[in-house]
mmCIF file of the N, C-alpha and C atoms, coordinates in Angstrom:
data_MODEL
# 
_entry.id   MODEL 
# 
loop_
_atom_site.group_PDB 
_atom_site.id 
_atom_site.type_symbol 
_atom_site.label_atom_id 
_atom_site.label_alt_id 
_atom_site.label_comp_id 
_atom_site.label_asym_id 
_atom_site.label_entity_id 
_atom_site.label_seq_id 
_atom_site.pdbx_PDB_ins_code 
_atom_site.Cartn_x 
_atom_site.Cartn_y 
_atom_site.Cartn_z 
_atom_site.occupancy 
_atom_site.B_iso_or_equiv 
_atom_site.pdbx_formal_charge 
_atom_site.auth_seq_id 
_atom_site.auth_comp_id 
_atom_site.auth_asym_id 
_atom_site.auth_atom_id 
_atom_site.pdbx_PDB_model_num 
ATOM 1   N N  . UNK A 1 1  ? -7.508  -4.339 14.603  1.00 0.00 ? 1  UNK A N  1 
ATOM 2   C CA . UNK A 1 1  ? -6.068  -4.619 14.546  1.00 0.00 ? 1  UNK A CA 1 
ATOM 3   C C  . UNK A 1 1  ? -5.424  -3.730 13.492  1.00 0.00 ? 1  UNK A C  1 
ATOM 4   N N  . UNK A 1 2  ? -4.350  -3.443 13.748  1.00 0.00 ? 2  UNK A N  1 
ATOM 5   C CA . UNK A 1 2  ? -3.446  -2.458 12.792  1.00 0.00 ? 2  UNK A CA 1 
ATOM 6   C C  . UNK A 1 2  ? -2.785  -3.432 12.048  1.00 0.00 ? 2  UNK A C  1 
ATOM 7   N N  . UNK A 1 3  ? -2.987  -3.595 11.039  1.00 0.00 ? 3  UNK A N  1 
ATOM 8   C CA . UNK A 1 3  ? -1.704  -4.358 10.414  1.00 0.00 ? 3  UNK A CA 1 
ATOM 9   C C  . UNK A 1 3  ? -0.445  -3.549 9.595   1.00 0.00 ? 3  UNK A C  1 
ATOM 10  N N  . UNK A 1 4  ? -1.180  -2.710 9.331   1.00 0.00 ? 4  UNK A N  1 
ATOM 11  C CA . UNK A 1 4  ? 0.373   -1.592 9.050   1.00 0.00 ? 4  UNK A CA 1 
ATOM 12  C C  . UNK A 1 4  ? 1.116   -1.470 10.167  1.00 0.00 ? 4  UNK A C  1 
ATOM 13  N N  . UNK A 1 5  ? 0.618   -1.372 11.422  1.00 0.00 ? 5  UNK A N  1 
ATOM 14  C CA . UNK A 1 5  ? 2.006   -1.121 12.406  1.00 0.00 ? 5  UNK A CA 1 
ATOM 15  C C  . UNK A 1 5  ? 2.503   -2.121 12.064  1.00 0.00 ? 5  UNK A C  1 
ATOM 16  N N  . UNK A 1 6  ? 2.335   -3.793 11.099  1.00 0.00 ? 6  UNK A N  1 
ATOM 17  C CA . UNK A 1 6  ? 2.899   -4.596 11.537  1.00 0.00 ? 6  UNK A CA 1 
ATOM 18  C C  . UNK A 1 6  ? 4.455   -5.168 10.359  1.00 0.00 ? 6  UNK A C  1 
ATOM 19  N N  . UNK A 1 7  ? 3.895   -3.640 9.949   1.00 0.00 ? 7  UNK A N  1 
ATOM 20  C CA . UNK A 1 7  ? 5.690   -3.504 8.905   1.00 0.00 ? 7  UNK A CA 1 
ATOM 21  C C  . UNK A 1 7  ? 4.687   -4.166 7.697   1.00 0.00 ? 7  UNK A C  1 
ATOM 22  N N  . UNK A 1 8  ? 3.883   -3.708 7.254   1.00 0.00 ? 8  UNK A N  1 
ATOM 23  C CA . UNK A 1 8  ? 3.481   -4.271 6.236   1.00 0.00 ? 8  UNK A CA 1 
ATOM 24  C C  . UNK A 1 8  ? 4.500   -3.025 4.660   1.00 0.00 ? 8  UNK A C  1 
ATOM 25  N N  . UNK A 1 9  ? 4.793   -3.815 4.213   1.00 0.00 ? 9  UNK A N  1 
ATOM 26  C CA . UNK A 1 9  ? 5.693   -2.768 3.415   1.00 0.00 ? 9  UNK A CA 1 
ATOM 27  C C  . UNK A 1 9  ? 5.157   -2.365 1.647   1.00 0.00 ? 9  UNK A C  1 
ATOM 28  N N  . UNK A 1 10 ? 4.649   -0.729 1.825   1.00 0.00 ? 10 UNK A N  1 
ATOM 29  C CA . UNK A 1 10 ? 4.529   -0.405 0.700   1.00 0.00 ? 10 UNK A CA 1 
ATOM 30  C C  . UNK A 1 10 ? 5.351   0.887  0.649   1.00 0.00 ? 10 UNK A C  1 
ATOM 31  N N  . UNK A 1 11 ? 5.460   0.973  -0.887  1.00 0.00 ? 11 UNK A N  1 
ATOM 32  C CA . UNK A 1 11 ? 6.564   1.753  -0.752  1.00 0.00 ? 11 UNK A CA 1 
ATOM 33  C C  . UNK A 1 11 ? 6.287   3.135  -0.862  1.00 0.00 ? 11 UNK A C  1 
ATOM 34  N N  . UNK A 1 12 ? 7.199   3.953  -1.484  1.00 0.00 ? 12 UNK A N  1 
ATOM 35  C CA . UNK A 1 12 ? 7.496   5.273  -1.558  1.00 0.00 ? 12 UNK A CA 1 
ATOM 36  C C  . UNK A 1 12 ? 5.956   5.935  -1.835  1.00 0.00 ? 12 UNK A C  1 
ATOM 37  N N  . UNK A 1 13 ? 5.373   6.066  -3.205  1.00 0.00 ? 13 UNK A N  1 
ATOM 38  C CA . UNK A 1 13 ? 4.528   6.890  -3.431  1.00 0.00 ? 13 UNK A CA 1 
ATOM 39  C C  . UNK A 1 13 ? 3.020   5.659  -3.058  1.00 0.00 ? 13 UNK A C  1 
ATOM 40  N N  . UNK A 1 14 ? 3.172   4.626  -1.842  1.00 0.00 ? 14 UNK A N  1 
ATOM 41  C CA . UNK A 1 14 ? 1.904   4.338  -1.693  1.00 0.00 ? 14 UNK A CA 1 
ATOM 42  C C  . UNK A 1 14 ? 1.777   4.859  -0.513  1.00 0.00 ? 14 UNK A C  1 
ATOM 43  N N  . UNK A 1 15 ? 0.638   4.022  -0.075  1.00 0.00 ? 15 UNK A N  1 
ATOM 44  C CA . UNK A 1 15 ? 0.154   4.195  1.324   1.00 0.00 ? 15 UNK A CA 1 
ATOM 45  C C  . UNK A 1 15 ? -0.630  3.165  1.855   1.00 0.00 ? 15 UNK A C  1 
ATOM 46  N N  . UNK A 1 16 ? -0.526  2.637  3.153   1.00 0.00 ? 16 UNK A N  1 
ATOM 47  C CA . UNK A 1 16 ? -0.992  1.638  3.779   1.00 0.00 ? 16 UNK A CA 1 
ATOM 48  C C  . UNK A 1 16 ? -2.173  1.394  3.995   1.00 0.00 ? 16 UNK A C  1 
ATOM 49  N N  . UNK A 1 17 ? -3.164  0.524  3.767   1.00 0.00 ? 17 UNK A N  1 
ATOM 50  C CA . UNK A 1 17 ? -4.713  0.844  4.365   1.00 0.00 ? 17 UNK A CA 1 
ATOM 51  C C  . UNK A 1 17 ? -5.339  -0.538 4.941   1.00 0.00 ? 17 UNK A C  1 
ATOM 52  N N  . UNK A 1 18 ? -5.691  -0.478 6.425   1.00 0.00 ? 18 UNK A N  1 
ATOM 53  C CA . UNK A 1 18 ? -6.258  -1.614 7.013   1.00 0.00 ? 18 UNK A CA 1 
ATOM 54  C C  . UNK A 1 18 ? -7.595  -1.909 6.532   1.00 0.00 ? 18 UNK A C  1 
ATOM 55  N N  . UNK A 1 19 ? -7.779  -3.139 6.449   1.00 0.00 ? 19 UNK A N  1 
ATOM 56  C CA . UNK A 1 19 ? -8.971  -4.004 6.227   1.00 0.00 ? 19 UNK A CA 1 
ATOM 57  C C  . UNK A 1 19 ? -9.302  -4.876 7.845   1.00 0.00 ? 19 UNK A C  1 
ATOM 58  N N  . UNK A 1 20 ? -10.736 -5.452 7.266   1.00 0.00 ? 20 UNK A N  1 
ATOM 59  C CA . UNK A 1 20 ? -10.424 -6.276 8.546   1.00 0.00 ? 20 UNK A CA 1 
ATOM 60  C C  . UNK A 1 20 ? -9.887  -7.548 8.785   1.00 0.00 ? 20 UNK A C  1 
ATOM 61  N N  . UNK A 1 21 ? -9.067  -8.199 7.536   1.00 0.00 ? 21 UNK A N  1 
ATOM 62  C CA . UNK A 1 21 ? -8.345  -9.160 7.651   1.00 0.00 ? 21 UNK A CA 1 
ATOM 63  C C  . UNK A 1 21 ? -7.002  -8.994 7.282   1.00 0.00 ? 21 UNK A C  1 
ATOM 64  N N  . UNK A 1 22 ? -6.683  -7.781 6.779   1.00 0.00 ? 22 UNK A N  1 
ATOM 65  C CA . UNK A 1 22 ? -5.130  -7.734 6.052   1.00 0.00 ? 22 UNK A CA 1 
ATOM 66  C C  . UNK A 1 22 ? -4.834  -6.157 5.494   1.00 0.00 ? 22 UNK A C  1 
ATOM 67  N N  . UNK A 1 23 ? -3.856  -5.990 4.975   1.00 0.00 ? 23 UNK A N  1 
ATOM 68  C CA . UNK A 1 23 ? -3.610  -4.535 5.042   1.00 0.00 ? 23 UNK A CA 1 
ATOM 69  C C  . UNK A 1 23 ? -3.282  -4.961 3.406   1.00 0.00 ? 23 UNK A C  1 
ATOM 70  N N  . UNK A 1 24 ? -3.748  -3.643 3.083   1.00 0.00 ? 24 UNK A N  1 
ATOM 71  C CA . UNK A 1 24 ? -3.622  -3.987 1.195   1.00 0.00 ? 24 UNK A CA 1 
ATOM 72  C C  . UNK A 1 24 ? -2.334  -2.369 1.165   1.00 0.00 ? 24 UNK A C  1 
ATOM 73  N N  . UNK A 1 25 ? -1.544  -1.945 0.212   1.00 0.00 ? 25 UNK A N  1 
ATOM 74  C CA . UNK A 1 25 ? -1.000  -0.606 -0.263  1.00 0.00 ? 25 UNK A CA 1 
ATOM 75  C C  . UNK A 1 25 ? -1.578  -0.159 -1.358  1.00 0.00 ? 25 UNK A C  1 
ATOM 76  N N  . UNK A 1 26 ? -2.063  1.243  -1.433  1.00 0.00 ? 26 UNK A N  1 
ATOM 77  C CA . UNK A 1 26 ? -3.025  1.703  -2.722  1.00 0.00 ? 26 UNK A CA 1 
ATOM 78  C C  . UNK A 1 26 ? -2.178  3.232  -3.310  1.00 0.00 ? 26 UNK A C  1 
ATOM 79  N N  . UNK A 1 27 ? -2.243  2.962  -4.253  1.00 0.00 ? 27 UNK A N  1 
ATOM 80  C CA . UNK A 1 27 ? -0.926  4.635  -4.565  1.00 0.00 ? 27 UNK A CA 1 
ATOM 81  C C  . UNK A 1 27 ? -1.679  5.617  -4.240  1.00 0.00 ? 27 UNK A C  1 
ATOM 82  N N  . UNK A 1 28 ? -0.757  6.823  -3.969  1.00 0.00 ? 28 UNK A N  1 
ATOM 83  C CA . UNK A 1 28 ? -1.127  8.179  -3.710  1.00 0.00 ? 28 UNK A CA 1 
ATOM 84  C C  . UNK A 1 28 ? -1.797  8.843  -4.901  1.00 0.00 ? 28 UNK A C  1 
ATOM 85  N N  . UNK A 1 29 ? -2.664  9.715  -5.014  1.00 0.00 ? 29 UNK A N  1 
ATOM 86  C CA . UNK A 1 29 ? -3.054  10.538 -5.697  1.00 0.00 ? 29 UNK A CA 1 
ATOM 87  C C  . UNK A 1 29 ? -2.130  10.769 -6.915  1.00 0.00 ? 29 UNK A C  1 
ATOM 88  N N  . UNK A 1 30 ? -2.436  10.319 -8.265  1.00 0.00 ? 30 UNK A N  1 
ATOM 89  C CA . UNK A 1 30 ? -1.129  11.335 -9.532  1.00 0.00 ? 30 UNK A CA 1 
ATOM 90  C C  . UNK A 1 30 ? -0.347  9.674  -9.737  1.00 0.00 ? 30 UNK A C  1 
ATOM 91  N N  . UNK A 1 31 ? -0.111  8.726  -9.192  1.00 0.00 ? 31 UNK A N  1 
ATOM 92  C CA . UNK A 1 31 ? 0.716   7.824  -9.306  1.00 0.00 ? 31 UNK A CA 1 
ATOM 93  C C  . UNK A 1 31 ? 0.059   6.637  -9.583  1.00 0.00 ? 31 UNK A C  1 
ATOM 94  N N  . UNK A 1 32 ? 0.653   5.892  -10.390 1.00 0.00 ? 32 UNK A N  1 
ATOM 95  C CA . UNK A 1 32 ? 0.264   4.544  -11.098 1.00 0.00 ? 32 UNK A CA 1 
ATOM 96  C C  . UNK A 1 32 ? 0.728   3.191  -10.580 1.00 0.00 ? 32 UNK A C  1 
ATOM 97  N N  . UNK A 1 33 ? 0.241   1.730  -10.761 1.00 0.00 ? 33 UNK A N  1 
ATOM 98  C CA . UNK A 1 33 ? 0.709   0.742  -10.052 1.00 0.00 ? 33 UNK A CA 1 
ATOM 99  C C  . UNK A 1 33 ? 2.012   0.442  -10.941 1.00 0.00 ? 33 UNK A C  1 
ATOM 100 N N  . UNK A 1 34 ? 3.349   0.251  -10.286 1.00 0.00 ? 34 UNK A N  1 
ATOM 101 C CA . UNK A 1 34 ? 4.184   -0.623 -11.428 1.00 0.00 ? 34 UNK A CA 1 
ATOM 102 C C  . UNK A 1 34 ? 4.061   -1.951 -11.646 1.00 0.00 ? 34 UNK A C  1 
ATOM 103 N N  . UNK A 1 35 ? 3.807   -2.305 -12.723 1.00 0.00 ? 35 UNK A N  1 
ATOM 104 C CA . UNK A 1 35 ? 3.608   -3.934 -13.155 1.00 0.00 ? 35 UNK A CA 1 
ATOM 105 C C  . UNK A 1 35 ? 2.268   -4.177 -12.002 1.00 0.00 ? 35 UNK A C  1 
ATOM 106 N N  . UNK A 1 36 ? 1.423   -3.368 -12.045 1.00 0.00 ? 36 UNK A N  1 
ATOM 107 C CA . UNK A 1 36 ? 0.209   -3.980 -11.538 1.00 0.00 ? 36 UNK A CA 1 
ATOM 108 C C  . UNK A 1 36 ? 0.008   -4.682 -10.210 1.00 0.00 ? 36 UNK A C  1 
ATOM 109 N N  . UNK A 1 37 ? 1.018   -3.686 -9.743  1.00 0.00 ? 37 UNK A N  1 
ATOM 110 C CA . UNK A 1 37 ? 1.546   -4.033 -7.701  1.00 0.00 ? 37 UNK A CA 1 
ATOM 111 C C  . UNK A 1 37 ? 1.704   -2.841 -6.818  1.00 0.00 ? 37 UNK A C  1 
ATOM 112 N N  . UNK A 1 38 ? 0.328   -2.082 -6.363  1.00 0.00 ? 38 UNK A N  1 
ATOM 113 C CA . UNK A 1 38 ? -0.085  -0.975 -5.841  1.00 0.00 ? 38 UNK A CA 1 
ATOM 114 C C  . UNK A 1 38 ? 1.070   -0.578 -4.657  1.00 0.00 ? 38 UNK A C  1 
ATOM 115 N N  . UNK A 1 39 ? 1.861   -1.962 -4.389  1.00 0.00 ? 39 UNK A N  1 
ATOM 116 C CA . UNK A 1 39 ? 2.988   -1.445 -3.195  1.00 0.00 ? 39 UNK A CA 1 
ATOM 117 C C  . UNK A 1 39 ? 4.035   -0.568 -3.792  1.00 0.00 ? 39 UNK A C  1 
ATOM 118 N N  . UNK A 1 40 ? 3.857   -0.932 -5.276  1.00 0.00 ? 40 UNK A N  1 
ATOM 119 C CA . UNK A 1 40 ? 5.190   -0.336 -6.038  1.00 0.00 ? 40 UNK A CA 1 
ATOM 120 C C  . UNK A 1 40 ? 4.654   1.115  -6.590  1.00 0.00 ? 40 UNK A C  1 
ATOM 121 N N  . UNK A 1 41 ? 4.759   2.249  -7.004  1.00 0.00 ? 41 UNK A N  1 
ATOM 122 C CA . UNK A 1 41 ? 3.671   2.848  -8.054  1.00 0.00 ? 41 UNK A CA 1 
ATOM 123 C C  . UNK A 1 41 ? 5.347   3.938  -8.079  1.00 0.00 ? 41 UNK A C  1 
ATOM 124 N N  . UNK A 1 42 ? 4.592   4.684  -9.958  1.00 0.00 ? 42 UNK A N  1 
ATOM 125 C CA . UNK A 1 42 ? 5.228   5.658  -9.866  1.00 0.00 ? 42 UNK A CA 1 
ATOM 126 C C  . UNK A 1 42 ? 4.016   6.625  -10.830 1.00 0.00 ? 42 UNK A C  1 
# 
């Protein structure tokens, strides 16, 4: 199952990554979590 197609929302400098129960966001390369929430990073 895709759960990123399913609008799972991370933002700008993350990126989406399926599991097999849930979709987690992990930052891009160079970028940090803000307040320790990988959807957010700068």
């Amino acid at each position: 199952h895709n759960f990123c197609a399913d609008g799972h929302r991370c933002g700008e400098n993350s990126e989406c990554r399926n599991h097999n129960n849930k979709a987690t966001c992990e930052c891009l390369s160079g970028f940090q979590p803000i307040q320790g929430d990988p959807a957010y990073c700068e």
